[in-house]
N, C-alpha and C positions, 0 to 999 in steps of 0.2 A: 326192108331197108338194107342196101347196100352197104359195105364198110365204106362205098367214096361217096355215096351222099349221104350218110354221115360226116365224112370228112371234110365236104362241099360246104356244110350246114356249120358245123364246130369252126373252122376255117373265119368263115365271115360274121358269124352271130358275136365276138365281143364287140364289133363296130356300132351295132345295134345298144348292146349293155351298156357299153358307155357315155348312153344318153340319159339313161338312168338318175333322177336329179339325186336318190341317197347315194350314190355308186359318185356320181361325179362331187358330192359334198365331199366323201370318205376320199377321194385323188386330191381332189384340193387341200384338205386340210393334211391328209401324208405329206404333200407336198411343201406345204409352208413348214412343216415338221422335220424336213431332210432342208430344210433351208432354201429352198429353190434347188438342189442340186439332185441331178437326174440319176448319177449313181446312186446317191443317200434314197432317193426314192423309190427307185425299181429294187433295191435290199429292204426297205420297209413292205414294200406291196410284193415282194416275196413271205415276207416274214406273214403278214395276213392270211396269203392266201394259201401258207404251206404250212400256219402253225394253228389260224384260228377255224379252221375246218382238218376234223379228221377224217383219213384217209377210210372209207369204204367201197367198194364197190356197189353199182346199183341192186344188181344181182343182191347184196346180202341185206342192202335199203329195204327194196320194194320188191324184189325178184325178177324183177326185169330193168332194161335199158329206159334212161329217163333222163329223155335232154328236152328241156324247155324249149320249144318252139317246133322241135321234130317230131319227137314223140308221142306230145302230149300238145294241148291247145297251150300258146302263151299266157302270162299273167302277169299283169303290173309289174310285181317284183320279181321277177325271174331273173334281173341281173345280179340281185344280190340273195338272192332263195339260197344257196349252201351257207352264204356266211351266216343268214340269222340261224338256218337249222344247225349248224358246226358241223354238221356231218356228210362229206361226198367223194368221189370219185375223180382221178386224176384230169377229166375232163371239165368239170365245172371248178377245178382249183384251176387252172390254166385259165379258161375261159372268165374269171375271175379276177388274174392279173395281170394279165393281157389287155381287159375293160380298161382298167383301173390306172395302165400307164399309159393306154389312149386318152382318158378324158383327163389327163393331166399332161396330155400331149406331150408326150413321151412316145416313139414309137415301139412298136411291139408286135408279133405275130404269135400264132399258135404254131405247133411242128409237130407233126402227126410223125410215132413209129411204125414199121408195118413190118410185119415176120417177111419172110423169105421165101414163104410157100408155092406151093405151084397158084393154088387160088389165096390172092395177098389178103391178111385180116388189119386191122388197125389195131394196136396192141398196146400204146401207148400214147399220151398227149402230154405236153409239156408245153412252155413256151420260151421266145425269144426276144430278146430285147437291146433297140442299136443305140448304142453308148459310145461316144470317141469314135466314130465312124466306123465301129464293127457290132457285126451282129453278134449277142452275147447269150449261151445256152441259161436257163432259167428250170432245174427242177421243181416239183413242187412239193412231189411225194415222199422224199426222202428226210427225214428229220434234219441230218447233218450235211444238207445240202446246201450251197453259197453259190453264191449269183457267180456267174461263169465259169461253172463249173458242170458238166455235162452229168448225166444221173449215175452212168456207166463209171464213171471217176470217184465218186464220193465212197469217203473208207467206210467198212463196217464198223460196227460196237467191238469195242477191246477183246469182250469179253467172250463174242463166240465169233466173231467176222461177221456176223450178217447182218444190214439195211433195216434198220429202224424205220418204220414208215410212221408219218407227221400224221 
């Protein structure tokens, strides 16, 4: 597998999750919880998807790369598999809350990072969310990360500078 279909795959698969009937209960009832208001909700469906799964890579999971639908054969609940497990990778927290401001129609995309290399790797996922007619950066990995706030911008811990991951 390629890093761009990978990219191809992660890109379009929360359109799919957010058919999800627990995934779309869990948007609706955020939603009636942020009051109907799409700020209040894409900060809650941050907060799930950045605080109630911790951050691993697959690599230290299972030892290898492991995206529902690509990887491996899909399963019923593969749009919400990180959250009951609490534990994944910057991909499936994105893919996550991306799902979850779709089927609360809200929109939202994924945003792939990619190094600079001569051969480009994917090196990061994250996502976006359009709010007030702009599109608004969405960490997920970063503990003391807030919704419009790029991942590259969020301060370190007092105590040594460095990125607390969620």
């Amino acid at each position: 597998m390629t890093p761009q279909e990978k990219w191809a795959f992660l890109r379009d698969a929360p359109a799919n999750d957010a058919r999800n009937p627990i995934l779309k209960a869990l948007a609706h009832h955020l939603f009636a919880a942020a009051l109907h208001n799409p700020w209040r909700f894409a900060t809650l469906a941050q907060s799930v998807a950045r605080d109630w799964i911790k951050q691993v890579t697959d690599t230290e999971r299972i030892g290898r790369e492991d995206i529902a639908g690509l990887t491996r054969t899909p399963r019923p609940d593969d749009a919400i598999d990180a959250l009951k497990r609490g534990h994944d990778d910057c991909d499936a927290k994105a893919r996550l809350f991306v799902a979850l401001c779709l089927a609360a129609g809200v929109p939202a995309r994924m945003v792939g990072w990619w190094n600079k290399a001569e051969v480009p790797d994917l090196v990061h996922v994250s996502g976006e969310v359009r709010l007030g007619n702009k599109w608004r950066p969405v960490e997920l990995t970063l503990s003391r990360a807030r919704l419009d706030e790029l991942g590259t911008n969020v301060p370190g811990e007092k105590k040594d500078g460095k990125w607390k991951v969620s």
